[in-house]
C-alpha positions in Angstrom: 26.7 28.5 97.7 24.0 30.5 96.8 19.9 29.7 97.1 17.6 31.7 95.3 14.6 30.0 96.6 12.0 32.0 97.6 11.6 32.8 101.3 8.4 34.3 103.7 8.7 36.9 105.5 9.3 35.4 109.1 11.9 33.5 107.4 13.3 36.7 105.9 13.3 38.3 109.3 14.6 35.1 111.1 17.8 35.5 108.8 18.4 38.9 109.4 20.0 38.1 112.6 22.9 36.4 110.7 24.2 40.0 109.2 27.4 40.8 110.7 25.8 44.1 111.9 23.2 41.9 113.8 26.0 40.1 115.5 27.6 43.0 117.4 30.0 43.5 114.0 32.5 41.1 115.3 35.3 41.8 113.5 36.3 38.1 113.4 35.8 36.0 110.3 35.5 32.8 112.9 32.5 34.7 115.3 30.2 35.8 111.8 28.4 32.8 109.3 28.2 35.0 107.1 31.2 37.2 105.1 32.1 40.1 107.1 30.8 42.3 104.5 27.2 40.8 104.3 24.6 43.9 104.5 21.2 44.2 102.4 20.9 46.4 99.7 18.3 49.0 99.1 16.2 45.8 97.6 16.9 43.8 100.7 19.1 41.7 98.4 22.0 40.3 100.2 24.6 41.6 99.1 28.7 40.6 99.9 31.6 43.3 99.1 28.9 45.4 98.1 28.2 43.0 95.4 24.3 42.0 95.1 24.2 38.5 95.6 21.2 38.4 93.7 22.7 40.1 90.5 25.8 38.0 90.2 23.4 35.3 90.6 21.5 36.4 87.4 24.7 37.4 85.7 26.8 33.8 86.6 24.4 31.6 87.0 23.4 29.2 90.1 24.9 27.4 92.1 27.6 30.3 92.8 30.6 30.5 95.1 31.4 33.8 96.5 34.4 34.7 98.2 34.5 37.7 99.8 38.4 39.5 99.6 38.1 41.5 102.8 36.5 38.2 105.0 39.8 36.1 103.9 42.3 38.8 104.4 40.8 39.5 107.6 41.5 35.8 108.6 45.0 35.7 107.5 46.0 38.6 109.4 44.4 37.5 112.8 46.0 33.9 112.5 49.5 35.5 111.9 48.9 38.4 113.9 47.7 36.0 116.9 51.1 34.1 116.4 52.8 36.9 116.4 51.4 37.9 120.2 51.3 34.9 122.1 53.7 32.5 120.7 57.3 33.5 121.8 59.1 31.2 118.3 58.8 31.2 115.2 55.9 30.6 113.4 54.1 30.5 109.7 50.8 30.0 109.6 49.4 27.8 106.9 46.3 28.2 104.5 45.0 24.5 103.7 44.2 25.0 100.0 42.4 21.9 99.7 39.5 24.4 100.9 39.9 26.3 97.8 42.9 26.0 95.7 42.7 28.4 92.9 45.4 31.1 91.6 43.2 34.6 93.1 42.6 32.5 96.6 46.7 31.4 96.7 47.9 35.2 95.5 46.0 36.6 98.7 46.8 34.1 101.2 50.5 34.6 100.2 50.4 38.4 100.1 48.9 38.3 103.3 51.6 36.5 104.4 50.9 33.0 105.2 52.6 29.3 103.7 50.6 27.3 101.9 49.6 23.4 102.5 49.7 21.4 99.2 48.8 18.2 98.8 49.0 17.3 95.3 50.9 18.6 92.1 47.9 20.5 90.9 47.6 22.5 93.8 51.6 23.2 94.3 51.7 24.5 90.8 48.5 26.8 91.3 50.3 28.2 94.6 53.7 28.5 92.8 52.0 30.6 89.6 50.3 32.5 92.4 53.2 33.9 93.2 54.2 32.3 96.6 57.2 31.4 97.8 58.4 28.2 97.3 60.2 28.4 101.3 56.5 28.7 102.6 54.8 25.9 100.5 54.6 22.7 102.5 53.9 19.2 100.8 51.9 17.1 102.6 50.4 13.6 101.2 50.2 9.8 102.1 50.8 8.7 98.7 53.0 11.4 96.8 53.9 10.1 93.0 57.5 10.2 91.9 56.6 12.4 89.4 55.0 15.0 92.0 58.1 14.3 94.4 60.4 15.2 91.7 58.5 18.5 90.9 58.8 19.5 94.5 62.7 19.2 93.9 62.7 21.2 91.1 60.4 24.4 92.6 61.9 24.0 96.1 59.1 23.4 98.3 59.0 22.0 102.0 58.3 18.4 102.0 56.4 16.5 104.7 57.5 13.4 104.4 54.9 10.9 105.3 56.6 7.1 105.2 59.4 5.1 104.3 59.1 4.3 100.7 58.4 8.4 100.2 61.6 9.2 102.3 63.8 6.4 100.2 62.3 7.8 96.8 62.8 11.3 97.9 66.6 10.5 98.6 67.2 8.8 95.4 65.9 11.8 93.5 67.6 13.9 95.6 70.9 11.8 94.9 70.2 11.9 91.3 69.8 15.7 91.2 72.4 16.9 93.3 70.5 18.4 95.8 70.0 18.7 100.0 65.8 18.7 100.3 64.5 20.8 102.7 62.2 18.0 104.6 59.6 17.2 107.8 59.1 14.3 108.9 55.3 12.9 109.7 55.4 10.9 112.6 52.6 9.5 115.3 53.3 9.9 118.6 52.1 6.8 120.8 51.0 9.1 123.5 47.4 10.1 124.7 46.6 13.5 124.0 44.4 14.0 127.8 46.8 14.6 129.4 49.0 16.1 127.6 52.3 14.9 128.8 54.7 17.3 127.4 57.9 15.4 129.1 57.0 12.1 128.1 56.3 13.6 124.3 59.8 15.4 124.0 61.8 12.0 125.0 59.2 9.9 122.3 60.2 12.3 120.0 63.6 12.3 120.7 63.8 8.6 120.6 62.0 7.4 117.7 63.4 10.3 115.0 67.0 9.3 115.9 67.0 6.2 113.5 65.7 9.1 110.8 67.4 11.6 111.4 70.5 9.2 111.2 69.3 8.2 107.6 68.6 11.9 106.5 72.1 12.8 107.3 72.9 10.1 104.4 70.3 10.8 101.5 70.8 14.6 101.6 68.2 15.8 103.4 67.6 18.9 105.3 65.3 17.7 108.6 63.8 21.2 109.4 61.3 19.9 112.0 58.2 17.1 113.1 54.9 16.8 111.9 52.6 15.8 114.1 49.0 16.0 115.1 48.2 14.9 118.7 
């Protein structure tokens, strides 16, 4: 968002210091507050992407949302690139597009090479028109309709299932249809997270998804791995 306000000069100075170019021109997204491209103009305008804040203010209007293609590009490739490095398995790394789910955000996000976390059937269509893969899009969601569940069938996404009553409507649909869903299940772990006890996790995991896994086998489901946050 965008303030126009007017600003003195010790202020104007004071928020100089916030310019990537300031900041040792980190060249991570995560280590700026402001877009990586953020310089001042001849004016001393901001300006992002070379873009004068203050003339797409005038020309769109205020409050404005700017996002800046080289900041979010940037991102995606240190994420997957960090993965890449110093995680020895596979891994996809995930854009949460309940931060900004909109067709230009999901096209770049996917052509950078990251999934996509959905959460309802407005943003699973948006990433799906984007363009992305429907292997890489992952539905999440507490309370999915059976109208969104059934969409999921039909474009083929990953679904995270989150309870019982989702996992026994997912299998009827998938009965109905004819078809082996590609699923995760979301569980919580009754373990502490300090310490991390990384033994006692793998036998609670172990344990607790064989009465799933067991009923997955029968409703044609796929289990491609656990969700969990601990």
């Amino acid at each position: 968002m965008v303030s126009t306000s007017s600003l003195t000069n010790a202020e104007t100075l004071g928020s100089r210091r916030y310019l990537p170019q300031a900041q040792g021109a980190s060249p991570s997204p995560n280590q700026n507050l402001l877009p990586l491209t953020a310089a001042l103009t001849a004016d001393d305008h901001l300006s992002v992407g070379g873009c004068d804040v203050v003339a797409l203010v005038e020309q769109f209007g205020s409050p404005l949302y700017i996002l800046d293609d080289h900041t979010l590009r940037a991102a995606c490739r240190q994420y997957r690139q960090g993965f890449e490095r110093y995680y020895p398995g596979e891994a996809l790394v995930l854009y949460a597009s309940k931060a900004w789910s909109c067709l230009a955000v999901c096209a770049i996000v996917a052509a950078e090479g990251l999934g996509i976390d959905v959460v309802s059937a407005g943003e699973l269509l948006t990433a799906t028109e984007a363009g992305a893969n429907p292997d890489t899009l992952y539905f999440h969601g507490n309370n999915k309709s059976t109208d969104e569940l059934a969409l999921a069938l039909d474009i083929g996404c990953r679904i995270v299932v989150d309870n019982w009553l989702e996992l026994k409507t997912l299998g009827e649909l998938a009965t109905q249809q004819g078809k082996r869903v590609p699923v995760l299940l979301r569980i919580t772990p009754a373990l502490s997270a300090t310490p991390m006890n990384t033994s006692a996790l793998a036998t609670w995991i172990a344990s607790s998804a064989l009465t799933q896994s067991k009923l997955i086998r029968c409703l044609n489901f796929w289990l491609l791995n656990l969700s969990c946050s601990v």
